[in-house]
N, C-alpha and C positions, 0 to 999 in steps of 0.2 A: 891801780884802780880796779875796785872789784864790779863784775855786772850782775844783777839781780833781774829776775823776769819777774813781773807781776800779774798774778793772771785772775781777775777780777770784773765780774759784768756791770758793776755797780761802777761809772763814769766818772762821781766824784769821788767818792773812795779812791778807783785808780789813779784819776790824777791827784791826789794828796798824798800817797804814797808815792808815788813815784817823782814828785815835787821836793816831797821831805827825804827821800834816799836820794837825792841829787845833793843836799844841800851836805850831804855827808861825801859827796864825792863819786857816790856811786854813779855807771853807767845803767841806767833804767829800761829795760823792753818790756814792753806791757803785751797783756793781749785780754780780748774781752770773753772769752768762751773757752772751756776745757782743749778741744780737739785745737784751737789756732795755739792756747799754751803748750801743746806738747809738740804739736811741730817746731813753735819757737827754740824747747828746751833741746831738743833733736839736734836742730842748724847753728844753733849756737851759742850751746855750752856754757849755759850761765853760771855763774859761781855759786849763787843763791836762787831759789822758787820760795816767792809768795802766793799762797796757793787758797783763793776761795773754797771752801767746801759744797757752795749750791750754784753751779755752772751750768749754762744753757752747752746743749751737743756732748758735753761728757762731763760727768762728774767729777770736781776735785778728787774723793776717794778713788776713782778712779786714775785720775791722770796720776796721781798719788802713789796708787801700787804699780804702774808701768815704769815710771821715774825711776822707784826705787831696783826693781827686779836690771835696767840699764843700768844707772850712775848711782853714786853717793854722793851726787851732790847735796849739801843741806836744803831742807825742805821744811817751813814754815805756812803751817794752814789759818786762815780763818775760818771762825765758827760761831755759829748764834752764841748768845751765852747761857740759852736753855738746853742745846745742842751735846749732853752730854756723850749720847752711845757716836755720835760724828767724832768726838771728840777722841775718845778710846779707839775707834776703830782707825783713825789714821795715825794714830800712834803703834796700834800693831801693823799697822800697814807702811811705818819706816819715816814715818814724819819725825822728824826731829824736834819740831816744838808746836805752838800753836800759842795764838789770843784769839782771846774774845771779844766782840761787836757788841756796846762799842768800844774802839780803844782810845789812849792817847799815841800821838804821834811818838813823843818821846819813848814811850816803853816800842814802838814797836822799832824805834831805828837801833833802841839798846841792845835787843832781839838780835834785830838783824848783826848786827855788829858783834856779838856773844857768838854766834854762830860761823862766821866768817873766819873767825881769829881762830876758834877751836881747828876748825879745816884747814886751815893755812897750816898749823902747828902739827896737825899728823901730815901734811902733804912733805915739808920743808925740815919736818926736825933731824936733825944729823948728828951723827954718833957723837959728839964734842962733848964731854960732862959737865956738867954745871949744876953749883949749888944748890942742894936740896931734890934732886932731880935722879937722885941714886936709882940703880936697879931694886927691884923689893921683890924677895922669892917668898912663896912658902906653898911648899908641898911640890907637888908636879907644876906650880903654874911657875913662871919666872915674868914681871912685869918691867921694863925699861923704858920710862919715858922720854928719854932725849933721841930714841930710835921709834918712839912710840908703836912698840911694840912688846905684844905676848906672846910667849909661849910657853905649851901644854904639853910634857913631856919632852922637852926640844921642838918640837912640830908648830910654827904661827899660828898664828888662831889673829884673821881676822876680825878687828871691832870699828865700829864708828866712834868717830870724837869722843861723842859724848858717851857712848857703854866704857871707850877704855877710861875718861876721866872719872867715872862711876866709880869702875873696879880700883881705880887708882887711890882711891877717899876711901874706900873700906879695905884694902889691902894696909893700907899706912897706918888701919887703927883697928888689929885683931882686937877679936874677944870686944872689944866696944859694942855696948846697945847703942844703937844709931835710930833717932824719930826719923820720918820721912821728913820732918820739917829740919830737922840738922842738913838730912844730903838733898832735899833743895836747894836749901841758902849754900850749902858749899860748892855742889856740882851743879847747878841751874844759875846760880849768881843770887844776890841779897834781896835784886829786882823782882828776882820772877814770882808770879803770881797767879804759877800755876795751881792743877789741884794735884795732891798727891800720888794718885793716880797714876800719875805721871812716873814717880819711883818703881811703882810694884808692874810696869809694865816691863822697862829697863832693867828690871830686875831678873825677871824671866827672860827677857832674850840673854839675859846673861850667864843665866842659869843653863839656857839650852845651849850655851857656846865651852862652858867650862867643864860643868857635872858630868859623870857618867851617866844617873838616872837624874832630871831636871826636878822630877816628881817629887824626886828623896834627894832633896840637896845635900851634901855633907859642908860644901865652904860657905855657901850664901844661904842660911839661915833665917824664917821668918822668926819674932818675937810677938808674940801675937797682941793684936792690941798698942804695940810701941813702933817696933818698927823691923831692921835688921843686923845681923850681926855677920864678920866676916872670920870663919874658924879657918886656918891654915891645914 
């Protein structure tokens, strides 16, 4: 059983969240205000944060970037749906996904559960090989997902879930033009309904974890106008 914190001032929103992540199993802690969420996420280690963006005593963006500079645990924001520069900035600020208000139930327990499984899988995966699951090198980087892990020149290079399944989908398919709308539906799921945006942010922390100069990428190539390409 996984636990989710939901941290949300809006009353019935939180209990409908936290109603509907029950019915999926999860164990639910709620809290109504920024500063009571991040004590909650402090004392007890949720697996998942559901994370308002407009919180009375501290800002979701806020509790947003303290989360993440602590833990990696998955971190999931709401946001207006006019809300765009909310939206970008907690995604450079280490959010992992986000929807938009209003939502359905169903997209956000999918969400949730997308995110959950990703984290289990870098926590839990172990050396054992399994089909289709091969190592894939090229150049200095070497990528292994059944140790879900990278390395750059020999040296780890930490990623989250979702950058290494990223590099994982463009590593599998050099020289490939890749729309942002391909590595949504591949690496986001068929579901998501995010905006693209979303790519070219992931992109660049990718870029600053890999490249020599992030500026002057040489593997993760923009295509302008389409999208990206992954040169070995």
């Amino acid at each position: 059983m996984s636990t989710v914190l939901v941290v949300e001032d809006d009353a019935g929103i939180r209990d409908a969240v936290a109603y509907n992540l029950g019915l999926d199993g999860h164990d639910v802690l709620t809290a109504a205000d920024g500063a009571a969420g991040l004590e909650l996420a402090r004392s007890r280690h949720p697996d998942a944060v559901i994370l308002d963006v407009m919180l009375p005593r501290m800002s979701g963006l806020d509790v947003c970037r303290i989360l993440r500079a602590e833990t990696p645990v998955p971190i999931l924001l709401l946001t207006a749906r006019d809300a765009e520069p909310d939206r970008v900035q907690g995604l450079e600020l280490g959010a992992d996904d986000y929807v938009t208000k209003p939502f359905s139930m169903r997209e956000l327990r999918a969400r949730v559960g997308s995110m959950l499984r990703r984290d289990d899988l870098s926590r839990h995966a172990g050396p054992k090989e399994e089909e289709g699951a091969q190592a894939v090198t090229a150049g200095r980087l070497t990528l292994d997902p059944t140790r879900h892990e990278l390395r750059r020149d020999g040296a780890p290079v930490a990623l989250r879930p979702r950058e290494f399944a990223l590099l994982e989908y463009l590593m599998r398919h050099p020289e490939q033009v890749l729309t942002r709308d391909q590595i949504l539906e591949s690496v986001w799921g068929i579901t998501y309904r995010g905006e693209t945006r979303t790519v070219d942010v992931h992109i660049r922390w990718l870029r600053e974890k890999i490249e020599d100069e992030p500026a002057r990428p040489v593997h993760i190539q923009t295509v302008r106008s389409i999208g990206y390409k992954f040169v070995p």
